[in-house]
C-alpha positions as CSV (number, residue, x, y, z in Angstrom):
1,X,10.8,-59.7,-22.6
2,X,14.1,-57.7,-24.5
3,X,16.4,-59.9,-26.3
4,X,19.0,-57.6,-24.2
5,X,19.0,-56.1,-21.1
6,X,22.1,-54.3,-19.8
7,X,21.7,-52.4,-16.4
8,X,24.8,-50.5,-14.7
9,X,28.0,-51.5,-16.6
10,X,31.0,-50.8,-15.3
11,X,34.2,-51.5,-16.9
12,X,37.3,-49.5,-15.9
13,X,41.0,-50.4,-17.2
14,X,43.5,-50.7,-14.1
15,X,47.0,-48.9,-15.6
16,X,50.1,-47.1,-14.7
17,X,48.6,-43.7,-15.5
18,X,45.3,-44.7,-13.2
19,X,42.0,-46.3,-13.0
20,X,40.2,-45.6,-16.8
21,X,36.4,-45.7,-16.4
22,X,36.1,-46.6,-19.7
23,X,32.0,-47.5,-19.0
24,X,30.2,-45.7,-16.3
25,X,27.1,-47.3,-15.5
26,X,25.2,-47.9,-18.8
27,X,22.1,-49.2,-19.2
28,X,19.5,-50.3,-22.1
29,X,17.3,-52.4,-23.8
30,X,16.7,-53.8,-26.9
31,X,13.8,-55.8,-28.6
32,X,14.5,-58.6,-31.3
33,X,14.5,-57.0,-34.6
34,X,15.2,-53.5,-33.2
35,X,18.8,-51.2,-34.5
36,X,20.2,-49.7,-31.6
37,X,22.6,-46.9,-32.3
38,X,25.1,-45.8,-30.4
39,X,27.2,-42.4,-30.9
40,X,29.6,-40.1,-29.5
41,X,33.1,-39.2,-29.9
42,X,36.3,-41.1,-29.9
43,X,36.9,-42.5,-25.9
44,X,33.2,-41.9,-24.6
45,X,33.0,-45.6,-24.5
46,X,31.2,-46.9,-27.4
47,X,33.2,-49.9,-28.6
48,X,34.3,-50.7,-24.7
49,X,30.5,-51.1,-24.4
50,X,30.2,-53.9,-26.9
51,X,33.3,-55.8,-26.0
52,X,32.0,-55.7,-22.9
53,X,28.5,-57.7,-23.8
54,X,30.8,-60.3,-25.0
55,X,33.5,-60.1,-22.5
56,X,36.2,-59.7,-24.8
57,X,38.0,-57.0,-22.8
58,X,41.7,-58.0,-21.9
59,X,41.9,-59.0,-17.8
60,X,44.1,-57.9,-16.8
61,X,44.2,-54.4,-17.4
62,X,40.4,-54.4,-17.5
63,X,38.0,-55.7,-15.4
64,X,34.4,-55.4,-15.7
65,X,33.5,-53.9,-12.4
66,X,29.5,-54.7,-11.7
67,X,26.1,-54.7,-14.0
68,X,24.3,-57.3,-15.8
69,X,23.7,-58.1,-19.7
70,X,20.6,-61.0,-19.5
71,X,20.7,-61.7,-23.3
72,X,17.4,-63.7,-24.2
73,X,17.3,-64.4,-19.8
74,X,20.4,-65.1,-19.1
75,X,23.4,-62.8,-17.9
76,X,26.3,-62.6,-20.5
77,X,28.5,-61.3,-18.0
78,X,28.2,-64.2,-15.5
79,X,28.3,-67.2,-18.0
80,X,31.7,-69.8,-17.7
81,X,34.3,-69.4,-20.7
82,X,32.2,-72.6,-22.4
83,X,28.9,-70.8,-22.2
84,X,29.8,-67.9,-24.0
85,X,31.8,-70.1,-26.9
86,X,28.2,-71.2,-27.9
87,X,26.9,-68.0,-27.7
88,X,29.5,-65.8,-29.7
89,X,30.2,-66.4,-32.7
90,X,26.4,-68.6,-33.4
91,X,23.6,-66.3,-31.5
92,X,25.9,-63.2,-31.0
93,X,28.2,-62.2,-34.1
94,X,29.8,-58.9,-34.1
95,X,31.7,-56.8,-37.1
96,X,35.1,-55.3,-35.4
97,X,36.3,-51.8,-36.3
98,X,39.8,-52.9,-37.1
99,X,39.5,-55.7,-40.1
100,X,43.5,-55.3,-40.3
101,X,44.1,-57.0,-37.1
102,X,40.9,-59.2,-36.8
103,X,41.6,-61.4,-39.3
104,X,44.1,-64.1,-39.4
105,X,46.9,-63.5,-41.8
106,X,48.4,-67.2,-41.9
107,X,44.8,-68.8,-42.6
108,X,43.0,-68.5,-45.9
109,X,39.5,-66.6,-46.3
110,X,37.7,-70.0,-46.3
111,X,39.1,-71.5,-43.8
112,X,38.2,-68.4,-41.3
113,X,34.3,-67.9,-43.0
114,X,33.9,-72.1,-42.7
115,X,35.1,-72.2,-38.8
116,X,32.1,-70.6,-37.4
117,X,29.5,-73.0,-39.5
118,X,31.4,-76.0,-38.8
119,X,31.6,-75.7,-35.0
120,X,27.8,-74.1,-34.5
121,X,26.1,-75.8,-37.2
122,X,25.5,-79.2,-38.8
123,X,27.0,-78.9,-41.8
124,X,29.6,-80.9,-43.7
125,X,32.6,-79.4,-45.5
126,X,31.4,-78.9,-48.7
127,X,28.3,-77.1,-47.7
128,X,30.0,-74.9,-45.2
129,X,32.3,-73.7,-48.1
130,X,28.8,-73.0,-50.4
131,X,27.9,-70.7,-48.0
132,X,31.1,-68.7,-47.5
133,X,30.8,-68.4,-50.8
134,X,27.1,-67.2,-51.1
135,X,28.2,-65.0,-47.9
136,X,31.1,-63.6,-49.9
137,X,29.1,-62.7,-53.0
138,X,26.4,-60.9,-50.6
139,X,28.6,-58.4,-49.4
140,X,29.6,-57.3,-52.9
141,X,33.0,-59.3,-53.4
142,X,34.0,-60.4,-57.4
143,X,34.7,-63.9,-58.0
144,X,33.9,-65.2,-54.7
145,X,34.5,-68.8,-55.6
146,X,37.9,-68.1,-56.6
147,X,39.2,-65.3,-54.0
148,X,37.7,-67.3,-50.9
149,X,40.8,-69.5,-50.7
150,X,43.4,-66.3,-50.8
151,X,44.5,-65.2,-47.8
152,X,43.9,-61.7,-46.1
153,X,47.2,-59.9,-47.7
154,X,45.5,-60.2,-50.5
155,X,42.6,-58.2,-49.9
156,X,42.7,-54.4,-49.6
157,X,41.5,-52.8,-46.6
158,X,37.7,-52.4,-47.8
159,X,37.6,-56.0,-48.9
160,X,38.5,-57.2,-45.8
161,X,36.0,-55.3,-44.0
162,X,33.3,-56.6,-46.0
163,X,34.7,-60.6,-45.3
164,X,34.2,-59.2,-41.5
165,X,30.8,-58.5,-42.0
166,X,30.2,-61.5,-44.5
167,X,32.0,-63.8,-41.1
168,X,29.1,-61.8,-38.9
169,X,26.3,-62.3,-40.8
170,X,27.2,-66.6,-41.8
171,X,25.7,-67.4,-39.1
172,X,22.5,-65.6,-38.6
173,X,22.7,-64.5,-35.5
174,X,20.1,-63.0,-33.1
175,X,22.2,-60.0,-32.3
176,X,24.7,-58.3,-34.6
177,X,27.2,-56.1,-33.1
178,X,28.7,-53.5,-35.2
179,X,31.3,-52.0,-34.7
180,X,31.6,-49.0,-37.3
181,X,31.2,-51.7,-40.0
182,X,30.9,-49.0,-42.8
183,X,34.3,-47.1,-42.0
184,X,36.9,-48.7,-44.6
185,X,33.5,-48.6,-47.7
186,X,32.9,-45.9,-49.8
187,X,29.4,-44.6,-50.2
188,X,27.9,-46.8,-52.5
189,X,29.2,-50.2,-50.6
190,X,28.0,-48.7,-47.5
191,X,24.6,-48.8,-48.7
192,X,24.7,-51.9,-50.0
193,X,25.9,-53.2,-46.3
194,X,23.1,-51.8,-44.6
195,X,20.7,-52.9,-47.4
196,X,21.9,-56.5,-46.4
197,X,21.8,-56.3,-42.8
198,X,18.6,-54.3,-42.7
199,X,17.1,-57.4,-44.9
200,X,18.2,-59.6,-42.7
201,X,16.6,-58.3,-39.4
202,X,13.1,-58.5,-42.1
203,X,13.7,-61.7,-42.8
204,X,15.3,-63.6,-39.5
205,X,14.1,-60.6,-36.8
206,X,18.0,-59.7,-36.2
207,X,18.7,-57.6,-33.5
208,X,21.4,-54.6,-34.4
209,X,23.5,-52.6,-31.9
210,X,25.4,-49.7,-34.8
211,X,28.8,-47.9,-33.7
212,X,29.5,-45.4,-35.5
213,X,30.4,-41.5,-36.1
214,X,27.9,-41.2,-38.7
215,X,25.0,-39.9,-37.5
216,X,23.5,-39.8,-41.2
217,X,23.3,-43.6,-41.1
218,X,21.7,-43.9,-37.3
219,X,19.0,-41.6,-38.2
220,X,18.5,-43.9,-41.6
221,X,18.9,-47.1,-40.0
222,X,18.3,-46.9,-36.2
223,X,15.1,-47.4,-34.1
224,X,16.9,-46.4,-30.9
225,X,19.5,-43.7,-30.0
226,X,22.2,-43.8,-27.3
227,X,24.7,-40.8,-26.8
228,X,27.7,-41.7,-24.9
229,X,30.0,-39.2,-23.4
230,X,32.8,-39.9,-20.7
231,X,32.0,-43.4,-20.1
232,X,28.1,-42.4,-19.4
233,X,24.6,-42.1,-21.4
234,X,23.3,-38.4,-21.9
235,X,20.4,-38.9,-23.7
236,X,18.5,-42.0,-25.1
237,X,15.1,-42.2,-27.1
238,X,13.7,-43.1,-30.4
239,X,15.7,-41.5,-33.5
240,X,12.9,-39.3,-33.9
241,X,13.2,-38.1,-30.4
242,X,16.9,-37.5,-30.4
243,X,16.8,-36.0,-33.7
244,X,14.0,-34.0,-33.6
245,X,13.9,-32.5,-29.9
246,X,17.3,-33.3,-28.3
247,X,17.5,-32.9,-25.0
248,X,21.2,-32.9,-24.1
249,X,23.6,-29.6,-25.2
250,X,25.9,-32.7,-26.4
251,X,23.7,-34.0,-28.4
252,X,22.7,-30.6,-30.0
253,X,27.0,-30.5,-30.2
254,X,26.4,-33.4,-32.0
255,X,24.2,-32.6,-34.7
256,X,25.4,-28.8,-35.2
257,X,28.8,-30.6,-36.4
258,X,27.1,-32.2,-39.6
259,X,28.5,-30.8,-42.4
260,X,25.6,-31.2,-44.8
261,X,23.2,-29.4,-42.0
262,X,25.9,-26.4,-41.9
263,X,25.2,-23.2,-44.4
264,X,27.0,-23.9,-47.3
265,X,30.2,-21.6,-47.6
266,X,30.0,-21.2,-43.2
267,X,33.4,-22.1,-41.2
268,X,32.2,-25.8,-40.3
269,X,31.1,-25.9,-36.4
270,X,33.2,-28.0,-34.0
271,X,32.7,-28.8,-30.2
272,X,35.3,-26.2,-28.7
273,X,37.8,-28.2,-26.0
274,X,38.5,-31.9,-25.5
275,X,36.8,-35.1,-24.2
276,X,37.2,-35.6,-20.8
277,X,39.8,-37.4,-18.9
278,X,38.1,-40.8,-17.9
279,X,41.5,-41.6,-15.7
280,X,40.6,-38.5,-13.7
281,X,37.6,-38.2,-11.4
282,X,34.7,-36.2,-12.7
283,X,32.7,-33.6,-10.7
284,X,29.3,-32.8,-11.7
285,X,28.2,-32.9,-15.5
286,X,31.4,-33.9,-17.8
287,X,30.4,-32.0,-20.4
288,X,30.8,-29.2,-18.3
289,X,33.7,-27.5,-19.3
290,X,32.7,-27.7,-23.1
291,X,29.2,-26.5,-22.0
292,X,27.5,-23.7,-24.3
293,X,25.0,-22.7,-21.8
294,X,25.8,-20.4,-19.4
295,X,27.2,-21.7,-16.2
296,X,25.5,-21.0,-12.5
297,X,27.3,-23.5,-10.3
298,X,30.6,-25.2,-9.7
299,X,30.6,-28.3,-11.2
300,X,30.4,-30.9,-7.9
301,X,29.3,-34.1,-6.6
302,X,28.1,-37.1,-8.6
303,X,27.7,-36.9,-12.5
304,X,24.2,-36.5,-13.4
305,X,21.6,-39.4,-13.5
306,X,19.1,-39.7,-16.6
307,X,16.1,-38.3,-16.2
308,X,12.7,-39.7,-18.0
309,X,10.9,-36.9,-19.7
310,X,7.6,-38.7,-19.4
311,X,7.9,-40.9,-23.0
312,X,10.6,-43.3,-23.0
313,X,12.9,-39.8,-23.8
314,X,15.9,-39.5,-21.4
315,X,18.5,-37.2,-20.9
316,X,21.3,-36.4,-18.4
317,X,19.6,-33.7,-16.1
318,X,23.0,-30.7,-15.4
319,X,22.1,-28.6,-12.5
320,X,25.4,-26.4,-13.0
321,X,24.3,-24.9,-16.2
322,X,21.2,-22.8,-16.6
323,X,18.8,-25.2,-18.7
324,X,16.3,-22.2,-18.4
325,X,18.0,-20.2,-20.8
326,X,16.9,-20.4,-24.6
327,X,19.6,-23.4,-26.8
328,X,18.6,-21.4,-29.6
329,X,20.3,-18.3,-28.5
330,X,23.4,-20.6,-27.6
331,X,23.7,-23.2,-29.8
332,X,20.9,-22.9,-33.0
333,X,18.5,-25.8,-33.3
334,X,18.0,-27.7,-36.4
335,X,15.2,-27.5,-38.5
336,X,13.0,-31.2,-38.4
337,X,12.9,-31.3,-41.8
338,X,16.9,-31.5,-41.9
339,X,16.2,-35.1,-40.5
340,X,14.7,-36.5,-43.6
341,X,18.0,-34.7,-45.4
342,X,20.2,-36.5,-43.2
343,X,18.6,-40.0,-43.0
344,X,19.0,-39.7,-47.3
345,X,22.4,-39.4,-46.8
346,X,22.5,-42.5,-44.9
347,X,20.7,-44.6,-46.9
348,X,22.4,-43.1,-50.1
């Protein structure tokens, strides 16, 4: 059985503008000790996703409409206020984009690292603050005995993401959620972070679900590859299937923007138009109007479903595009061995 299970999540966001369907149906699975990525571009739903899976989404405006999330068999999204405070925070931890706002300003380091241990484990004082300060020193901070009693003003903006991801990991949860976790690091950091996290899934069999814009680090660290856009999946499989034969023209979108897979001294590719509207209604494929294949129908009716390919490989089947005609001739493919190039950069 998966440690996760989501089928058809819905989550919209009732405001004055309209009804946002921030999450469209999304469904997936994931297997202890498995990295899930998931990628796409700013509003196609990523982070709404996750904060979904724990319920954290503000109600009112949003509301999570219908699906179900059975988390080692039993439904996340259907457990009381108390159920879910023993699950989050002790089973579930999960890295938020924004360590700014996510940490309390008016309550020291320690006091916000010990809190987790103290109300999910047995642990006395002392020992609790030993471990922050083991946790602190794993994700790279100097003089962790010392700076774990300062308070978050006193940390630049990379240090406080790494006391985020040092508050995640405390616990040793069975499912990590990050949210772009790497964002605020530079290079070198980064690697370190997913040198930790990746050790830990070895050691305890940690279950990862990876946001993030990066797609040098999903096809280093990932098992599993989701592409989101407009709320919806467009193509799912293995790393190796996304990167190697994607399915999707999004996904191809996707890839041809790396810079490091562009010809050196090229003007740098970019997906020509804008996201769609997610307030709107959407007719047909989404990706429509951004489409580089040619076009044969009016986009109408329902969004397209995914579609198996017959290996686990899925992919949002567009019937208003012709699919017969060649990508390469419309948007280049990459060579395979550009893969290996990429997954060095995210492990560099």
């Amino acid at each position: 059985m998966a440690l996760l299970e989501v089928s058809d999540l819905r989550t919209s966001f009732y405001t004055r503008g309209g009804v946002v369907r921030a999450v469209d149906g999304v469904s997936f699975t994931l297997d202890k000790g498995e990295t899930l990525g998931i990628v796409g571009e700013s509003g196609s739903g990523k982070s709404v996703t996750c904060y979904s899976l724990m319920k954290l989404i503000p109600e009112p405006p949003g509301r999570i409409e219908s699906g179900t999330a059975f988390f080692d068999g039993r439904d996340l999204l259907r457990m009381s206020a108390r159920e879910l405070r023993k699950v989050r925070g002790n089973r579930i931890s999960m890295i938020f984009q924004d360590p700014m706002t996510s940490l309390n300003p008016y309550l020291r380091i320690s006091t916000q690292l010990v809190e987790a241990l103290r109300i999910h484990r047995d642990i006395d004082k002392k020992a609790a603050l030993n471990k922050a300060i083991a946790a602190l020193e794993e994700v790279g901070i100097p003089g962790a005995s010392s700076r774990v009693h300062q308070y978050p003003h006193e940390f630049s903006g990379g240090m406080r993401q790494r006391v985020m991801i040092a508050m995640a990991l405390i616990t040793e949860p069975d499912l990590l959620i990050a949210d772009e976790p790497t964002t605020a690091l530079d290079v070198t950091v980064q690697a370190q972070i997913l040198d930790i996290i990746k050790e830990r899934q070895e050691r305890l069999g940690t279950a990862v679900i990876l946001v993030t814009h990066d797609l040098g680090v999903v096809a280093g660290t990932c098992d599993k590859v989701n592409v989101m856009y407009g709320g919806k999946l467009m193509e799912s499989g293995t790393a190796e299937q996304v990167f190697y034969e994607p399915m999707h023209p999004y996904t191809r979108a996707l890839q041809k923007t790396i810079p490091s897979l562009q010809t050196k001294g090229a003007e740098l590719y970019t997906i020509p138009g804008l996201p769609p509207d997610v307030s709107k209604p959407i007719h047909g494929c989404a990706f429509f109007p951004r489409c580089p294949y040619p076009k044969v129908a009016k986009p109408e009716g329902d969004r397209p479903q995914l579609v198996d390919n017959g290996d686990g490989h899925c992919f949002a089947d567009c019937r208003f595009c012709d699919s017969t005609a060649p990508i390469e001739s419309v948007l280049p493919k990459h060579d395979p061995g550009n893969l290996e190039t990429l997954r060095g950069e995210g492990a560099a």
